[in-house]
BAVODO-237910 format. One record per residue (C-alpha): x, y, z; residue in one letter. Coordinates in Angstrom, 3 decimals, padded with zeros to 6 digits. Layout:
         px         py         pz   r
          X          Y          Z   a
...
! end
This chain:
         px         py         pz   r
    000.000    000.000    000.000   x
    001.319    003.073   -001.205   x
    001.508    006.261    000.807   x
   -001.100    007.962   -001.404   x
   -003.511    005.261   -001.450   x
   -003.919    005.746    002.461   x
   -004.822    009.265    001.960   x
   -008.600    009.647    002.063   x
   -010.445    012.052   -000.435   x
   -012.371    014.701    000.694   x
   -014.810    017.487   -000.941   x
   -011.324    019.846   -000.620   x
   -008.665    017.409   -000.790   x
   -006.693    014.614    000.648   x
   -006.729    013.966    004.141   x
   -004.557    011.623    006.532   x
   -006.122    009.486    008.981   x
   -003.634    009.342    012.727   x
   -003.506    006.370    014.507   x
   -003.288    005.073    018.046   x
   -003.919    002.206    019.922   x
   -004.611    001.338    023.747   x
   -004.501   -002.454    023.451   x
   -005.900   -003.329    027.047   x
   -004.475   -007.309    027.536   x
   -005.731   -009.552    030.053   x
   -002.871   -011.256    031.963   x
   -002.676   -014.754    032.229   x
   -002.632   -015.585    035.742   x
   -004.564   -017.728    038.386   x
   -005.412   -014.459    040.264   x
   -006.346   -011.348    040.379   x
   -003.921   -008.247    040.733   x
   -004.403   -007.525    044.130   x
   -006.443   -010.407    045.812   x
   -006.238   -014.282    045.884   x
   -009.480   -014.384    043.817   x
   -009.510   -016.842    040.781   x
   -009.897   -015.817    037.403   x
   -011.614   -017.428    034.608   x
   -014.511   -017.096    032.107   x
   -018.049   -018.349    032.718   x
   -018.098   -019.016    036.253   x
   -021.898   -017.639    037.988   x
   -022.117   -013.421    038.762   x
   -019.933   -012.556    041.655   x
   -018.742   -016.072    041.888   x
   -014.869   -015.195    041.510   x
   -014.787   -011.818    044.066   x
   -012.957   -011.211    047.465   x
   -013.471   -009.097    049.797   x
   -010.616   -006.897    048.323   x
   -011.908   -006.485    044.758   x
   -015.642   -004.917    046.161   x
   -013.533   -002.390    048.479   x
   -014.495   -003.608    051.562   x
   -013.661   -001.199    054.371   x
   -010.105   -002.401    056.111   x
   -009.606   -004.493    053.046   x
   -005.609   -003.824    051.678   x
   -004.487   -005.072    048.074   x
   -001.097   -007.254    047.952   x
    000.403   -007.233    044.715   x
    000.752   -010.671    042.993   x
    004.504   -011.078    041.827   x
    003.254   -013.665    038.897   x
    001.705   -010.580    036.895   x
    004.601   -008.208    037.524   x
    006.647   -011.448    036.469   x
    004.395   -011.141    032.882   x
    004.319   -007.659    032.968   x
    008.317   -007.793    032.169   x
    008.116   -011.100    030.238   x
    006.058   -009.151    027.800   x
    008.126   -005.870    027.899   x
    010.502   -007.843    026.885   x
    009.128   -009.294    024.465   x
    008.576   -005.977    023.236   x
    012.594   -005.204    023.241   x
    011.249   -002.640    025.541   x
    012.350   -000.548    028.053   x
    011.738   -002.400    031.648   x
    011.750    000.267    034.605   x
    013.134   -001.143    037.631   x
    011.065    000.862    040.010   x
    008.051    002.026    039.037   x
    004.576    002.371    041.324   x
    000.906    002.449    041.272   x
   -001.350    005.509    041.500   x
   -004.962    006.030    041.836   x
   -006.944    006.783    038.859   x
   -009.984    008.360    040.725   x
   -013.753    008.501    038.871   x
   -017.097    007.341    039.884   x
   -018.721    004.121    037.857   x
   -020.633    001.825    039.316   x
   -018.930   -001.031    038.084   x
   -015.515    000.096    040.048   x
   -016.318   -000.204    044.017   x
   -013.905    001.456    045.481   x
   -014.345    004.775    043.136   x
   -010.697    004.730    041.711   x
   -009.018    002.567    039.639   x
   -005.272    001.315    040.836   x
   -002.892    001.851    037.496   x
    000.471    003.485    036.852   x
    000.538    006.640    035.166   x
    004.151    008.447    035.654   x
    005.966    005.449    036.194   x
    005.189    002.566    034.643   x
    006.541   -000.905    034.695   x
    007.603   -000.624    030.692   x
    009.010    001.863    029.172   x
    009.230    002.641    025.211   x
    009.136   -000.604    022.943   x
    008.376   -001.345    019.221   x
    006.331   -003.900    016.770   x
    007.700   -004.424    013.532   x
    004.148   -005.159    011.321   x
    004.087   -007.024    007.535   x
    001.100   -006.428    005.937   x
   -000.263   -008.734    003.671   x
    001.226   -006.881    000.240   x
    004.853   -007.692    002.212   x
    005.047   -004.136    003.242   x
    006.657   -003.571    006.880   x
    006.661   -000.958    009.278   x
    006.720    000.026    012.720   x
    004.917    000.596    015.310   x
    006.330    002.130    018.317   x
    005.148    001.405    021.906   x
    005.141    004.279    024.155   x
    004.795    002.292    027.609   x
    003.080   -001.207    029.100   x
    001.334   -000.474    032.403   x
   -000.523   -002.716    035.192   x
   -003.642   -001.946    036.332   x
   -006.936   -003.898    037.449   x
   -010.026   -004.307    035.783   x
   -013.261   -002.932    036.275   x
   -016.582   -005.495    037.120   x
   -019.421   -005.306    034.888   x
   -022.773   -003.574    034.190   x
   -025.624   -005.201    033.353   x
   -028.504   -003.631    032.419   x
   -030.877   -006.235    030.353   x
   -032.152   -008.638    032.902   x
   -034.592   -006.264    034.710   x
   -036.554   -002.755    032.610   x
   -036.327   -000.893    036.167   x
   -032.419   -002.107    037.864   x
   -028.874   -002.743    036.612   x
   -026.891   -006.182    037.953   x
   -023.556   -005.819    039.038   x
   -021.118   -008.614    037.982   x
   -018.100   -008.158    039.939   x
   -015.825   -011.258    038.675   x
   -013.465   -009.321    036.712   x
   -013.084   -006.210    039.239   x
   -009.493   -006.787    040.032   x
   -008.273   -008.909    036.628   x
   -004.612   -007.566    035.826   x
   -004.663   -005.783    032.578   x
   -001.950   -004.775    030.811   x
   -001.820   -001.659    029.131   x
    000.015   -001.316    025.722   x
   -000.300    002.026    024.427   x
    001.316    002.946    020.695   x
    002.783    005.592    019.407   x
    000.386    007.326    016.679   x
    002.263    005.626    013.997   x
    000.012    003.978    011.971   x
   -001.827    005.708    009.033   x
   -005.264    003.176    008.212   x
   -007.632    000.820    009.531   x
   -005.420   -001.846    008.034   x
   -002.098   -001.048    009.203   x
   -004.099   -000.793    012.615   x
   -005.867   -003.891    012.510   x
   -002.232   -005.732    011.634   x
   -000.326   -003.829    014.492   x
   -003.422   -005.543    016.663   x
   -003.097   -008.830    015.463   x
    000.954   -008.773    015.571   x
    000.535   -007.877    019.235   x
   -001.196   -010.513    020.210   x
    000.208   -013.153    018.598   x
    003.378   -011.834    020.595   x
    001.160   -012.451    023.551   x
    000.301   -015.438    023.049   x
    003.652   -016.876    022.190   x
    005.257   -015.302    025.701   x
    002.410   -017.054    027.537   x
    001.452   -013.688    029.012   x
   -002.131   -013.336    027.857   x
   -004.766   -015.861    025.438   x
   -005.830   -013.271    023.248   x
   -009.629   -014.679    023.316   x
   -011.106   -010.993    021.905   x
   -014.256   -012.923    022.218   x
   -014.010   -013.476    025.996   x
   -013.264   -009.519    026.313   x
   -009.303   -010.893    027.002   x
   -007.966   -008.651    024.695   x
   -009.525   -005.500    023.445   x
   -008.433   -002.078    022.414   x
   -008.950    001.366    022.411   x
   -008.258    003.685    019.361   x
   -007.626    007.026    018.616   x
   -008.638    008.516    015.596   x
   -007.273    012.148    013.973   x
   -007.256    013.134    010.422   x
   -005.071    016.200    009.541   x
   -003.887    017.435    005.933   x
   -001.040    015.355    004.680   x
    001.958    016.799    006.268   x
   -000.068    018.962    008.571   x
   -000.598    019.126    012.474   x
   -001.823    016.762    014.917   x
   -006.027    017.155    014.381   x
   -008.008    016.585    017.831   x
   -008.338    012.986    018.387   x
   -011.608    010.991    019.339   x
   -011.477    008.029    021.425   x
   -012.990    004.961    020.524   x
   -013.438    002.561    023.264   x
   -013.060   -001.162    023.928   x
   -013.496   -002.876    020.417   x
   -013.082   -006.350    020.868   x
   -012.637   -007.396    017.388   x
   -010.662   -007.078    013.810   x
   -013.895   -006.365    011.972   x
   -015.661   -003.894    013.957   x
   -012.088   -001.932    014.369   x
   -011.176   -001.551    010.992   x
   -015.346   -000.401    010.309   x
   -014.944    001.983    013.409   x
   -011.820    003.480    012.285   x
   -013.054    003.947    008.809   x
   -016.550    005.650    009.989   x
   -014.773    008.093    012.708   x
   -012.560    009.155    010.127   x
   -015.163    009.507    007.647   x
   -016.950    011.489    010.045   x
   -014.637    013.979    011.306   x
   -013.853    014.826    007.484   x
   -016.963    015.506    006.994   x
   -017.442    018.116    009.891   x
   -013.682    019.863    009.101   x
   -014.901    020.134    005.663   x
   -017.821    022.466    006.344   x
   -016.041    024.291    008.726   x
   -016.479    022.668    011.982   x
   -014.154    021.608    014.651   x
   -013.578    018.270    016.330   x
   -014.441    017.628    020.210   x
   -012.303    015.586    021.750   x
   -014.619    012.632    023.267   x
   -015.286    009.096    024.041   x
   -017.042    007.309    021.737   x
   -018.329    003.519    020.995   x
   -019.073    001.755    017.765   x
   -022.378   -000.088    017.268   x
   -021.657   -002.569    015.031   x
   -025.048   -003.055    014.233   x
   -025.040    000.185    012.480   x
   -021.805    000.327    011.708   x
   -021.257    004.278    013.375   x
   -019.482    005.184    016.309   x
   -021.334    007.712    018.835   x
   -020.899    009.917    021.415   x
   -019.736    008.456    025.307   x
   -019.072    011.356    027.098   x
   -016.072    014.601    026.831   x
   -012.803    013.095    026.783   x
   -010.890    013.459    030.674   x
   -007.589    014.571    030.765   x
   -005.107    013.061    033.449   x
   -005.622    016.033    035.933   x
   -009.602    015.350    035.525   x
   -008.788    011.767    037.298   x
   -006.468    013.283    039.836   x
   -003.639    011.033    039.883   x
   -001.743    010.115    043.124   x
    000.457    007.421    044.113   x
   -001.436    004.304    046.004   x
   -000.786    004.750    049.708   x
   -001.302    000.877    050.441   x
    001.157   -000.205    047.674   x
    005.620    000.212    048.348   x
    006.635    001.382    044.914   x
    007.819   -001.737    042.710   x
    011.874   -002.384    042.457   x
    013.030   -005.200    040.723   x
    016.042   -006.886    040.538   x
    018.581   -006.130    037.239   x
    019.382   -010.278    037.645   x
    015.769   -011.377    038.034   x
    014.817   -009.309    035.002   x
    017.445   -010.952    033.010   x
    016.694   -014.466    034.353   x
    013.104   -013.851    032.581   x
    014.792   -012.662    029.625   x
    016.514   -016.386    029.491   x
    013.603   -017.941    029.613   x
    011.984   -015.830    026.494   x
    010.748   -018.618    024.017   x
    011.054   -017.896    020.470   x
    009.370   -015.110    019.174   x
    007.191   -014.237    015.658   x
    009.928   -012.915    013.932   x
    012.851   -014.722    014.983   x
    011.304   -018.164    014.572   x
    009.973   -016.689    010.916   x
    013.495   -015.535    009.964   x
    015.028   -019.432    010.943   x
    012.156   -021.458    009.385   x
    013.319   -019.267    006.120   x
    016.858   -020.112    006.792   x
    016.563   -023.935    007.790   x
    013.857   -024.824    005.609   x
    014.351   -022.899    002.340   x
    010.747   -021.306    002.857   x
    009.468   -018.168    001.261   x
    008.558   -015.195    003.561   x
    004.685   -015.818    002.688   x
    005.093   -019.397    004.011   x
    006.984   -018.928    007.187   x
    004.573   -015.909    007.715   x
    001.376   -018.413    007.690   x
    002.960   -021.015    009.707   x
    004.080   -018.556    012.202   x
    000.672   -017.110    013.214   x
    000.253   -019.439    015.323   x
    002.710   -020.928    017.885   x
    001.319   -024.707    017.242   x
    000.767   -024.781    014.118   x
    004.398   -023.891    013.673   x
    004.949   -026.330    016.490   x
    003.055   -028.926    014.338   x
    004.900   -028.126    010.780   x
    008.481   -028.650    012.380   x
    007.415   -031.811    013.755   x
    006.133   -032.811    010.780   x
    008.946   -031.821    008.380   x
    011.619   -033.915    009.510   x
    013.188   -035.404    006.401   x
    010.866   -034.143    004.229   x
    010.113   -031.868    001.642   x
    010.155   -028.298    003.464   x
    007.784   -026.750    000.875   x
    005.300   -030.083    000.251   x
    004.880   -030.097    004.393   x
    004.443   -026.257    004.272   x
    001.799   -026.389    001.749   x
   -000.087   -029.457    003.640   x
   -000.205   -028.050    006.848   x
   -001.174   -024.684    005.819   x
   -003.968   -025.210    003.531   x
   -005.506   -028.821    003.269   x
   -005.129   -029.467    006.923   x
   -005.956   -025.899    007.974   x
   -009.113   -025.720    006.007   x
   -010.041   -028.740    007.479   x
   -009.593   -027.814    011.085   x
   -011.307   -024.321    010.692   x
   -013.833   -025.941    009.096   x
   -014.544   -028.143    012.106   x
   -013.495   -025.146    014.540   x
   -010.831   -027.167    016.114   x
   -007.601   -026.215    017.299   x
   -004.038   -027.411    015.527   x
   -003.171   -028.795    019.078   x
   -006.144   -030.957    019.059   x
   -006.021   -032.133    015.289   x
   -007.359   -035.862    014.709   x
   -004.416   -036.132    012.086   x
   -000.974   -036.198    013.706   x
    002.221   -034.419    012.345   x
    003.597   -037.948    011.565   x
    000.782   -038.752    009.454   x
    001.109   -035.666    007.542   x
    004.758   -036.534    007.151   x
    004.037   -039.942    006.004   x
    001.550   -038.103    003.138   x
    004.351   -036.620    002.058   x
    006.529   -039.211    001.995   x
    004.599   -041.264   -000.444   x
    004.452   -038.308   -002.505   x
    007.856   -037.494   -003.105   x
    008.481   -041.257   -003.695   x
    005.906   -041.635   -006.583   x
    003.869   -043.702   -004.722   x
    000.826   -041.681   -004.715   x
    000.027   -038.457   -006.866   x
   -001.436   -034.877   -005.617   x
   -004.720   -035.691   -006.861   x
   -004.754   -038.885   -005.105   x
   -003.459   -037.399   -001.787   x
   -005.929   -035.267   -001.830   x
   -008.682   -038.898   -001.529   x
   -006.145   -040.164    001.023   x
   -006.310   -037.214    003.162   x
   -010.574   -037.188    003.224   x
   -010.047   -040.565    004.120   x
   -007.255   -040.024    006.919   x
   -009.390   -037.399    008.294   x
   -012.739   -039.661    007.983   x
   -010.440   -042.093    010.512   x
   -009.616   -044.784    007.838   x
   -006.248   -044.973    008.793   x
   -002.717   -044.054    008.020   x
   -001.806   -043.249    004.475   x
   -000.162   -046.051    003.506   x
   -002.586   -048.773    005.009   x
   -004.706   -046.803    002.749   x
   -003.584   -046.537   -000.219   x
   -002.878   -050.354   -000.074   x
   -006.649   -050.930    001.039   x
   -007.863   -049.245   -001.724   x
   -005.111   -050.172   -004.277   x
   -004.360   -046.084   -005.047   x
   -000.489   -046.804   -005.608   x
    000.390   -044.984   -008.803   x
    001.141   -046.724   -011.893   x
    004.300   -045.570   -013.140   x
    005.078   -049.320   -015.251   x
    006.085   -048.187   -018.888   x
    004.869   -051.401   -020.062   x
    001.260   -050.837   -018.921   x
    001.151   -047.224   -019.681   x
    002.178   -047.594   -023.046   x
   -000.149   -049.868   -024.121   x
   -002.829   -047.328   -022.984   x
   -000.685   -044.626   -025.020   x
   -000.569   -046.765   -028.158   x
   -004.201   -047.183   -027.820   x
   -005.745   -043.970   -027.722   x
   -003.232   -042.496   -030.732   x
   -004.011   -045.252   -032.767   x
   -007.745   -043.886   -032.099   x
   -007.122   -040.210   -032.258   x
   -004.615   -039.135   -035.517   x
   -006.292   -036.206   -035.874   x
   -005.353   -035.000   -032.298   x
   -001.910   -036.709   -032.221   x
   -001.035   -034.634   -035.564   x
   -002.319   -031.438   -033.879   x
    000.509   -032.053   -031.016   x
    002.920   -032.093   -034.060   x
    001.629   -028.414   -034.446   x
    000.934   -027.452   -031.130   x
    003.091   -029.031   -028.388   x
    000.319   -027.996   -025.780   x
   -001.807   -029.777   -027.172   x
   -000.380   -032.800   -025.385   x
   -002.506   -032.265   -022.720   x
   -005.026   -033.891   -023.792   x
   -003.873   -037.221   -024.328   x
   -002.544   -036.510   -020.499   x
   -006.027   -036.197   -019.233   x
   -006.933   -039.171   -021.369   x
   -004.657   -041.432   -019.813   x
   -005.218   -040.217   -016.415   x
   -009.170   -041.342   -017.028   x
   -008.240   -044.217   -018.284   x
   -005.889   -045.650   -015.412   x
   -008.242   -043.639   -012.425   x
   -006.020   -040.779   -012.025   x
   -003.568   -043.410   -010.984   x
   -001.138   -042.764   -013.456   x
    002.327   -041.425   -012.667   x
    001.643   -037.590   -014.765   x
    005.693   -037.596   -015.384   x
    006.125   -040.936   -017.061   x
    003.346   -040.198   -019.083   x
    004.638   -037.154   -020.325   x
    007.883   -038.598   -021.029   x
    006.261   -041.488   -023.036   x
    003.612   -039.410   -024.729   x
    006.135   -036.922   -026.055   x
    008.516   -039.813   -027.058   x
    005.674   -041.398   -028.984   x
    004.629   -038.327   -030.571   x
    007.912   -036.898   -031.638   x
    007.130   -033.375   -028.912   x
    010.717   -031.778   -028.409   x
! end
């Protein structure tokens, strides 16, 4: 994508949409940031709440070292800046979802400092993204106002859920650089072990900022947009706010900096409420909390335990396996199906695995909705596919009926392809009586190949109908062209 194709027309021009993203990220934990409470999706309302997390008077948080442990683990893997002190403030406003009336986060000093994400786009284009800090904080409970016309219910089982905090830099320039950035991020995430990424389950959800400005020009006022929980509704949010504050700069208005959600069911964003500023919150550090101060070696033994990250395992799985950046990208999306291509590679064709595991075995499981992890065909099986492939046993096409039938449970491939007697024929004998045959009962087509080479093809297909499709299509082609004089 081209700079000038991000540019969006207007009625006087050009104009540039600014991007920035508050990627809020659930850490993975047994607890909750402050309490002993568990954490975990669809347990009952208020089933998962201590007295902490519902402010109970006398009630003191105690910080829980795993998710300052993932806190760094994920600055880190962020080749970010990790603060060794840092503390927690009070974020102070009134919702009725947060019981004790303020919010515990970090605002001056957070735990991680200035990071980046390098982003490929699908054309191959790269960029980056630059991360301006990673903060803890807890979450709020939940509102919910559709079980009774005259009260709101108060779920309080995520009041107290670490969050992590990822704020960019406003680096990115569409709904599509945006939307990568997001997805890039998380599968970061999910390879450091530091949060699932389940944007369904609320896990992971951002918040982004939206500007437009002239090309070139100053910083417009920027509208918040918040808590949009998936890749869809972001890129039709982004695309609608910017839409929308064109339109209102165009005939001469200005922009009001605000809070706003989308409705995906009409596809607009609309007004929250005014947009605070930090003094509106009235910051000040968390009297029941010491300020945090880590240890240089403890940081660095996390640092040794980093696993493998997106790009580094991308850049070997190039290296050692001779793939193209468009393969390695695929495979690397996610951590097991990677996992599952390396143990299924061994000895084989790099590119033949590649292409097995990422699209016939990949449709399959989406398909079904099931996870790599959990796939009913095992790497080795995949591997033995492949095997009889590059040996001539079997052809593509008839993979492609051994596979259905692997996947229906039949077996493994070569049990069968011997049950069903699918073994290619590549006897020269056999074949070329078949060859002689249909020449003898097609001249006019066999002198047509004399004129046009391509024209080979058909006797191909012939063949192949005749023997089942069990035909080996390279000894064919070397008989049919030795038969028919073809060059």
């Amino acid at each position: 994508m081209s700079e000038t194709s991000k540019l969006i027309e207007g009625r006087t021009g050009p104009w540039e949409i600014v991007l920035g993203l508050e990627v809020h990220a659930q850490v993975a934990s047994n607890a909750k940031l402050f309490s002993g409470a568990a954490v975990g999706f669809g347990a009952g309302p208020n089933e998962q709440v201590s007295l902490v997390d519902v402010a109970m008077p006398g009630m003191l948080p105690v910080i829980n070292g795993y998710c300052v442990e993932q806190a760094v683990r994920t600055g880190l893997g962020l080749k970010a800046q990790i603060n060794l002190k840092s503390h927690f403030d009070r974020k102070n406003y009134f919702y009725p979802d947060l019981p004790q009336g303020y919010q515990i986060s970090q605002y001056k000093d957070p735990i991680v400092g200035e990071g980046e994400v390098i982003v490929e786009l699908d054309d191959g284009r790269t960029f980056t993204v630059g991360v301006e800090r990673l903060h803890l904080e807890q979450d709020a409970g939940k509102s919910i106002h559709d079980l009774d016309p005259n009260a709101t219910y108060m779920d309080f089982n995520r009041a107290g859920t670490a969050l992590m905090e990822i704020v960019s830099k406003p680096d990115m320039r569409s709904s599509e650089e945006a939307v990568a950035y997001v997805k890039k991020l998380r599968t970061i995430l999910i390879y450091l072990g530091s949060c699932d990424g389940d944007m369904e389950k609320g896990n992971l959800r951002a918040d982004v900022n939206v500007s437009v400005r002239k090309p070139g020009g100053e910083l417009g006022t920027r509208c918040e947009i918040k808590n949009v929980n998936s890749f869809r509704f972001m890129q039709q949010a982004i695309e609608y706010e910017a839409r929308r504050q064109i339109e209102i700069l165009e005939e001469g208005g200005s922009i009001a900096q605000e809070t706003r959600l989308f409705d995906p069911g009409k596809g607009e964003t609309r007004s929250m409420r005014s947009k605070e500023e930090a003094h509106d919150y009235r910051y000040f550090p968390d009297p029941d909390l010491l300020p945090l101060q880590l240890d240089p070696a403890w940081v660095k033994k996390i640092q040794a335990t980093l696993p493998e990250l997106p790009d580094e395992k991308k850049a070997r799985l190039q290296s050692q396996y001779g793939l193209s950046a468009y393969d390695a990208g695929v495979l690397i999306i996610e951590q097991a199906r990677a996992d599952f291509y390396e143990a299924a590679v061994k000895g084989r064709d790099p590119k033949l695995t590649a292409n097995w595991v990422t699209n016939d075995l990949a449709a399959r499981l989406t398909a079904g909705g099931i996870d790599i992890a959990d796939s009913p065909i095992a790497p080795a099986a995949i591997a033995e596919l492949v095997q009889l492939i590059e040996e001539g046993v079997i052809s593509s096409k008839i993979a492609k009926d051994v596979f259905e039938r692997m996947w229906a449970g039949e077996g493994r491939a070569s049990e069968i392809v011997d049950k069903a007697g699918l073994k290619q024929v590549s006897d020269t004998g056999a074949l070329e009586g078949v060859i002689d045959k249909l020449i003898a009962a097609n001249p006019g087509q066999a002198a047509a190949v004399t004129e046009k080479p391509q024209a080979i093809g058909w006797f191909v297909g012939q063949v192949m109908k005749e023997t089942g499709g069990k035909a080996n299509p390279a000894t064919v082609n070397q008989l049919l062209r030795a038969k028919l004089g073809v060059a």
